[in-house]
N, C-alpha and C positions, 0 to 999 in steps of 0.2 A: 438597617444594618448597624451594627456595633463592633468597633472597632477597638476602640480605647474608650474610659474617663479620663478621668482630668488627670490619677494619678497615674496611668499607664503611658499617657501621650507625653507626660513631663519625663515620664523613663526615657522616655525617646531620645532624650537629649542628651543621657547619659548612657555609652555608646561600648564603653569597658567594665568591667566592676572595679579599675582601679578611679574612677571615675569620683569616686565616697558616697555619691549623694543615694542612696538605694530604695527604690517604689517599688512595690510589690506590683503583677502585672496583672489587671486586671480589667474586664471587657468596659467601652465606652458608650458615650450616649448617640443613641441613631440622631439621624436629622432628615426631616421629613418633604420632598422634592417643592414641596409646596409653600414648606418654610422659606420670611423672609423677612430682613432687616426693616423692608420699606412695605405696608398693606397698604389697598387701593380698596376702597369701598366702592363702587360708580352709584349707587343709590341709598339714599336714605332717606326714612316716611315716617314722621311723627306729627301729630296732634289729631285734633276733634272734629266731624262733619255731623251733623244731623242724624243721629242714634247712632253714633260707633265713633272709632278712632283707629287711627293706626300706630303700630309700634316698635321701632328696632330694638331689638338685641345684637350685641356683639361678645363673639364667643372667643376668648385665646388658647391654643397649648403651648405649653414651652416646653419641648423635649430637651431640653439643656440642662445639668448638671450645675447652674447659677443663675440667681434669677432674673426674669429681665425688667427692665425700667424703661416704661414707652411712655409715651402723649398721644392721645386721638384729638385729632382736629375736625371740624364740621366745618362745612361750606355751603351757604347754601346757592341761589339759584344764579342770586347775583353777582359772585364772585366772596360774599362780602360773609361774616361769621354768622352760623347759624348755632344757636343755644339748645341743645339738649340736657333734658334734665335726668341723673343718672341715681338720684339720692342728696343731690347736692345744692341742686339750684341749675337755672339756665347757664350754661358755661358751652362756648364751645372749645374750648381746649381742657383733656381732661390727662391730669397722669395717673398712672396706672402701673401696678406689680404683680407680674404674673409670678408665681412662686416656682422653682425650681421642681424641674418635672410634673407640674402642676397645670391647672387651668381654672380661667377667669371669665365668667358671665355677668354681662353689664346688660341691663332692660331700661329703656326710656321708661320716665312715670307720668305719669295726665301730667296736662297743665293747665287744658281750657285753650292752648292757642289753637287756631285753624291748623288744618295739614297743611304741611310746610315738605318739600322737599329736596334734597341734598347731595351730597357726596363728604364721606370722610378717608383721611388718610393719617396709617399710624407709623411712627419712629419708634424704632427699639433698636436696644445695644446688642443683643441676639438675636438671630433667626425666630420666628413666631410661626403658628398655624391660627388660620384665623377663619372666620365665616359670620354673615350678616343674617339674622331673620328677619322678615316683615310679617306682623300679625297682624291680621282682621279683625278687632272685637265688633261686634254688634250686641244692643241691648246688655252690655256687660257681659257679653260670653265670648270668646274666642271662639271663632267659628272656620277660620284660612288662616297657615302658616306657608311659606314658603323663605327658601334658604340660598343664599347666594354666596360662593366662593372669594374672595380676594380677585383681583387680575393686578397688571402691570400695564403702563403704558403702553401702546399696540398704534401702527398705524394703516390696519385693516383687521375690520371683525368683522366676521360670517354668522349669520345665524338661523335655523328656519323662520318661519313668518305666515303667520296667517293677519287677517285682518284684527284682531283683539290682541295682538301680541304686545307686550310693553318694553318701550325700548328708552331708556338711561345713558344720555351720552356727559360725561365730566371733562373737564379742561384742568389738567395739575400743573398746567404751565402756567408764568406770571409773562402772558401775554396773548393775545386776543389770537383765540385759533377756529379755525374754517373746516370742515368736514362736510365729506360730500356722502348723502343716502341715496342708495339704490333700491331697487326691487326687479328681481328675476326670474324666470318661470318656464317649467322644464321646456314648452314650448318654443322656446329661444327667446322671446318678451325681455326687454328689458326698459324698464322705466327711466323716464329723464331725470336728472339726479334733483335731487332737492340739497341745497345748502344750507346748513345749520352753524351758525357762529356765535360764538359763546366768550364772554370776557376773563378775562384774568380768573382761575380759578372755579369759572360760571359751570353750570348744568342743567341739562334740562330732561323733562323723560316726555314720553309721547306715547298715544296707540300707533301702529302703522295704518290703519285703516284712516285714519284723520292725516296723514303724509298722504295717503295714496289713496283720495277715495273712489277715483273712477275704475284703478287696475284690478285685476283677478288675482284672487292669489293661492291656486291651487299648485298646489308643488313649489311655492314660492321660496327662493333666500334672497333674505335680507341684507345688503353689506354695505358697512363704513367705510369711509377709507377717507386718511385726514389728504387736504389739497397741496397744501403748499411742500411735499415731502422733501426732506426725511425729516421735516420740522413740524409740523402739525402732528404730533402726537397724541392721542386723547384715551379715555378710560372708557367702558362701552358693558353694558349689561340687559341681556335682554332675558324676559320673564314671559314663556308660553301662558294665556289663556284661551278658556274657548266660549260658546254663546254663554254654554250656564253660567261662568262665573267664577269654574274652578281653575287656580294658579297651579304651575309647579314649574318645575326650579329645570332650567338649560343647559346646557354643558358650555363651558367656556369658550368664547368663540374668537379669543386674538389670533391672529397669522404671525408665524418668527420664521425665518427672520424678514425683516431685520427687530432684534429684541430693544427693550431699556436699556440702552450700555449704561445711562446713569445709574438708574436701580440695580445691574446686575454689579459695577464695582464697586458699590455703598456693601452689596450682602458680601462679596467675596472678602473684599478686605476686610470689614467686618471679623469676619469667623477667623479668619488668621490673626488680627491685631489681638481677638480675645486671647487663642493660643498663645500667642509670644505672654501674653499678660497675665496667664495664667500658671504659665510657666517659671516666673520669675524673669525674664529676659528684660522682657520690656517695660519701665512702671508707667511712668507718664504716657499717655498715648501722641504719637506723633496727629498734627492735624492734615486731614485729605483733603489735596485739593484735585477738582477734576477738570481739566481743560480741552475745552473744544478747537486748539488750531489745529491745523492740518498736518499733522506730526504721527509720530509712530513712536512714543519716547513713555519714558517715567524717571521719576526720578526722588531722590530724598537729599533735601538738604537743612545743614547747620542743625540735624539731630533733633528738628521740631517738625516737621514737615515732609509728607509724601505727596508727589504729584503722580497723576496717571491721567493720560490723555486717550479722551473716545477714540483716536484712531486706532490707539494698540489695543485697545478693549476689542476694537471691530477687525485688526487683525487675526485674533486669538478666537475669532469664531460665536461659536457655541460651547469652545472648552472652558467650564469655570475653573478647573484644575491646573492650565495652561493663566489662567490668570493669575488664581494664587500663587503658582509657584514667583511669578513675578512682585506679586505684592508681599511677598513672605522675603523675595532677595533686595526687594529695599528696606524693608523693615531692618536687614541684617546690616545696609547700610546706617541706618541708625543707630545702629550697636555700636560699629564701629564708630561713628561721629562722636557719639555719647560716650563711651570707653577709651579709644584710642586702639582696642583690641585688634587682631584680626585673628579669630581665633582658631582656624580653623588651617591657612594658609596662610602663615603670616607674609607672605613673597608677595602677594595679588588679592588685590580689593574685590576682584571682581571674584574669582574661585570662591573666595571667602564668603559672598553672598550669595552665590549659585548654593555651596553646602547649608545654608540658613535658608535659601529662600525652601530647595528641597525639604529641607525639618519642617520649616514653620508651616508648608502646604498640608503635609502629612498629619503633623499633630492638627491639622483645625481638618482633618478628612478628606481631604481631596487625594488623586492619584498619585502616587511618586512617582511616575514613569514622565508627568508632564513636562519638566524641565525640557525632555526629549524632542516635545514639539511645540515648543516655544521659543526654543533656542531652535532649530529648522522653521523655523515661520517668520523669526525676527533676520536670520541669515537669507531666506527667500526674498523678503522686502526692503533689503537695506543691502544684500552684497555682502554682508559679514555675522558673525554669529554674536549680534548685538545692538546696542540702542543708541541713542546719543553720548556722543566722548564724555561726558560729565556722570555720566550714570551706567547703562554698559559696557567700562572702556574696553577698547580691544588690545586683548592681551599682546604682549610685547614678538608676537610669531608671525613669519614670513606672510605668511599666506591665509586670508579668513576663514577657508575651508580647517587648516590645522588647528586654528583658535577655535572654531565650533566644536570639533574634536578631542579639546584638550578639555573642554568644558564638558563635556557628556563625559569623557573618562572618571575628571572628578566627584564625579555627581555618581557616577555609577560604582565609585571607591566608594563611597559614604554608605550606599543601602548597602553594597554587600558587606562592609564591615559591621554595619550595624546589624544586619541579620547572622551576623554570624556571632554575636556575642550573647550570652546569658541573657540579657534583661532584655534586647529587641531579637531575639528567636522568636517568642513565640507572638508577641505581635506581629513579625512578618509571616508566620505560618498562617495564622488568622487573616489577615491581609490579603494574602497570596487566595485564600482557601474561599474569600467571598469575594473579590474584586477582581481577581485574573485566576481560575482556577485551572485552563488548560496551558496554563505558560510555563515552559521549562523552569527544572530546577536551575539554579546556578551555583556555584563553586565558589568558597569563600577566599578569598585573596590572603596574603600574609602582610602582619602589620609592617613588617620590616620592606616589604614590595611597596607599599604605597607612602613611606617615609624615603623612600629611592625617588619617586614623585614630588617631594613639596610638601607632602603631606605630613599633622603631626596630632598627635594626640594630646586633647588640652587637660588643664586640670581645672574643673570647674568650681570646683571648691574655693579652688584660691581666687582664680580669675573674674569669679561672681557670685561674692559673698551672699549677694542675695536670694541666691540659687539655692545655698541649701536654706535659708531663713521660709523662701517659698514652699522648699520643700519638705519641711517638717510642719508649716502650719496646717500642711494639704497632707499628712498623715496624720495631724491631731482629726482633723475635720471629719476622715473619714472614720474614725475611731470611736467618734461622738454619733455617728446615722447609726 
């Protein structure tokens, strides 16, 4: 899907043409469902046995419009660094630059050590596509390839199963985790679990046939499922063989939910911080912290600092759009910390980052409709259309039902003004035309009606110089492709 680039989503932000700062509109970069901040390898095979060796590749795309800057980490079995050598030497931390709109293929080389095997996991500052191969040389010839997708942490994976099937279970936590294997059979059969525990970071792979060797496994599934839940999380990869010998690649086999809430609020906020930052809004990036108390909250303070707590991750579902828009309205609290501004509202902190957190969702792709039910999800679980007094506050009205309401109004003033102007018509046309295409038209408001409201129209030029310095360097940019 393409929605905006870089320079149509900063139009975003510029809402008037009295506005100065002027980006031509033009389509953006997809992002691919499988793209992600954080890759998960569960298996990796390198070195030498007795006429052959084995060898990963790892392959990336960046569909992003800037490039990205990651690290691969290896681990091997024991928890402890495993060195793969990639052109460089044994290393197991390698950084890496996949180029903008590009892609980047990295192959272990010999080394002479025994097969050794692994797990790696990669950080990037954008969304990535990634996938592992494992090759079979024998006598110097590559004779079996097979290819394995990225996962995420899961605390149950399904797989079929025969007796030769290989099964890859990693530990990305820094603490000793417990998973329990089954084996199933259409029969109704189900075997006694075998427990596999694995250290800080540990891995190990296996046949099922060597777990299971007295059971049948016709029509067999195979399933993990970590013990101690919702804490025993683990990474899981399983690879069909059969007597001959031949490999191929299985379809993904994690259950969600319940998902990574840590991996899923690393990529969301992520893609939003990019936005603000590419925008000119935000230079310095604020630091994320994620906490696990029993809370429903976020929050941003003193202008360096986002906090989001797994609880509202695991309120907000499966919507990542319901998350952005949250991590887009603290972000906008950091404006204000960092400015003094409120730019938007200047009456209320809070309107004021409901209309940023809406922008900031939108320019990094996600739904603008989300605000919608994020603010009904956080008024469902809290009694009011909001989070902790120090980060949600509730607006100064009788009643939380009217505060939820005054909040969807504002939020719903901003898209239609902003579709209603020259520079965001036709992004919402585009918008409308791929993301909601049976949803009514709407009717555009008058700016004089929503200045009746609180509402006001900023001058961005003045109010953030750096706004147009961003945005003339990101019209030299595109001048020069």
């Amino acid at each position: 899907m393409r929605l905006t680039t870089r320079t149509s989503r900063i139009a975003l932000a510029v809402l008037l043409g009295a506005f100065v700062l002027e980006c031509p509109p033009v389509l953006a970069q997809p992002q691919a469902n499988s793209a992600h901040v954080n890759l998960y390898f569960a298996q990796v095979a390198d070195g030498a046995f007795d006429g052959g060796r084995w060898q990963t590749a790892l392959t990336f795309v960046n569909s992003n419009d800037t490039d990205a800057l990651a690290e691969i980490r290896f681990f091997g079995s024991d928890g402890g660094p495993m060195g793969v050598d990639f052109g460089l030497g044994l290393r197991d931390r390698h950084p890496i630059l996949v180029p903008a709109t590009g892609s980047l293929t990295l192959a272990s080389r010999p080394t002479g050590l025994p097969v050794r095997s692994g797990w790696a996991r990669v950080y990037s500052n954008v969304p990535l596509m990634g996938s592992a191969s494992f090759r079979l040389w024998l006598g110097g010839r590559a004779v079996q390839e097979v290819t394995a997708p990225p996962t995420l942490p899961t605390t149950l994976y399904l797989s079929y199963a025969n007796r030769q099937l290989g099964v890859a279970i990693a530990n990305p936590n820094n603490r000793v985790l417990s998973a329990l294997v089954r084996l199933s059979t259409a029969s109704g059969g189900t075997s006694e679990p075998v427990r596999i525990t694995l250290p800080p970071y540990g891995h190990t792979a296996f046949n099922a046939g060597d777990r299971f060797p007295q059971a049948g496994f016709e029509d067999a599934v195979l399933s993990i499922e970590g013990e101690d839940l919702p804490r025993d999380e683990f990474l899981a990869w399983t690879m069909n063989a059969d007597a001959s010998g031949t490999f191929s690649s299985l379809p993904p086999g994690g259950v969600a939910p319940p998902i990574s809430h840590w991996d899923r609020i690393w990529n969301v906020y992520q893609r939003v911080l990019n936005f603000a930052q590419e925008a000119g809004f935000v230079t310095t990036p604020p630091r994320l912290t994620i906490l696990y108390d029993q809370q429903v909250n976020a929050y941003a303070r003193g202008g360096t600092e986002v906090g989001i707590y797994i609880g509202l991750s695991e309120l907000l579902g499966d919507s990542d759009s319901e998350l952005a828009y949250v991590a887009g309205h603290e972000l906008g609290h950091i404006l204000q910390q960092r400015t003094g501004i409120r730019l938007w509202y200047p009456a209320n902190a809070e309107l004021d980052a409901d209309i940023w957190g809406t922008l900031f969702a939108m320019g990094a792709g996600y739904d603008a409709y989300a605000a919608a039910g994020g603010l009904a999800k956080l008024a469902m679980a809290t009694g009011r259309a909001g989070l902790a007094r120090q980060v949600f506050e509730d607006i100064a009205l009788a009643d939380a039902h009217r505060s939820f309401n005054t909040r969807l109004d504002a939020v719903y003033d901003f898209l239609v003004l902003l579709c209603s102007t020259d520079i965001g018509r036709p992004f919402c046309q585009d918008y409308k035309r791929i993301m909601h295409p049976h949803l009514p038209d709407s009717a555009p408001l008058s700016l004089r009606e929503l200045e009746e409201k609180g509402y006001r129209v900023p001058d961005l030029a003045r109010e953030f110089p750096l706004l147009r310095k961003s945005g003339e360097e990101n019209r030299a940019a595109e001048r020069e492709r």
